[in-house]
C-alpha positions in Angstrom: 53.6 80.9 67.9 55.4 79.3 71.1 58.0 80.8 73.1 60.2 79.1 72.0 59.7 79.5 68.7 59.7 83.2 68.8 63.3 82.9 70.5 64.7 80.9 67.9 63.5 83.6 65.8 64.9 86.5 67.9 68.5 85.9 66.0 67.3 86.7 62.9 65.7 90.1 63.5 67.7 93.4 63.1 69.2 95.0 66.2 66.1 97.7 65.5 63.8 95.1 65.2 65.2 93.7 68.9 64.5 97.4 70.1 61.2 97.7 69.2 60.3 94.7 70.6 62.3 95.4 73.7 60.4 98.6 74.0 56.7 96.8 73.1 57.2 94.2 76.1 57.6 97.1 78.4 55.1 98.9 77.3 53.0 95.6 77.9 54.2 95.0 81.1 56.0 97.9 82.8 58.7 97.5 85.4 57.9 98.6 89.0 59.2 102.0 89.7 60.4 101.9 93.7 59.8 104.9 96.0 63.3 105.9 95.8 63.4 106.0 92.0 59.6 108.0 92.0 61.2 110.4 94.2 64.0 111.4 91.9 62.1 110.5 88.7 59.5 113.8 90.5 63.3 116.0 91.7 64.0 115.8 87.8 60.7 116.6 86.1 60.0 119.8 88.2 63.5 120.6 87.6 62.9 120.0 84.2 59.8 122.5 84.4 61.0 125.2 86.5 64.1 125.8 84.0 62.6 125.3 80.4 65.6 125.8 77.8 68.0 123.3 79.6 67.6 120.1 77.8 69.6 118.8 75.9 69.5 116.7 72.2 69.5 113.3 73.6 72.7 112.4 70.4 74.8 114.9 72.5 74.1 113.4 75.8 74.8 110.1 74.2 77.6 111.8 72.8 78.9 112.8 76.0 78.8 109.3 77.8 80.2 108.0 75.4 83.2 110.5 75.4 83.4 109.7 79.3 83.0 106.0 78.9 86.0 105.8 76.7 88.0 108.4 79.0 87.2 105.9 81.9 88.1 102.7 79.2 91.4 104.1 78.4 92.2 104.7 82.0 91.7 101.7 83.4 93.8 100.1 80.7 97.0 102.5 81.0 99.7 100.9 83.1 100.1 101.3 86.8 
């Protein structure tokens, strides 16, 4: 199958089936991680591992971006 084949046939597949996708081409072919990011990416997990019991469900941290995303939508379109 060409390339461009397979993008006319992107279209058709379920937003799922998009995801999946998405998430096999980076697993192919990871993005770079820079120093700056590694850094923080190694502040959170030892965070993560010297206080075991503070996670959170990732549906209420979605939940809870969300919530703040539409705060900060509703702002920004009340009159000034």
């Amino acid at each position: 199958m060409t390339l461009a084949e397979i993008q006319k046939e992107l279209p058709n597949l379920t937003f799922l089936e998009r995801q999946e996708l998405m998430a096999a081409l980076i697993h192919l072919d990871p993005p770079p991680v820079s120093e700056d990011e590694r850094v923080i990416l190694e502040a959170r997990l030892k965070y993560a591992e010297e206080n075991p019991g503070r996670e959170i469900p990732f549906e209420e941290l979605e939940a809870r971006l969300l919530e703040r995303y539409r705060r900060r939508s509703d702002a920004d379109m009340e009159p000034h």
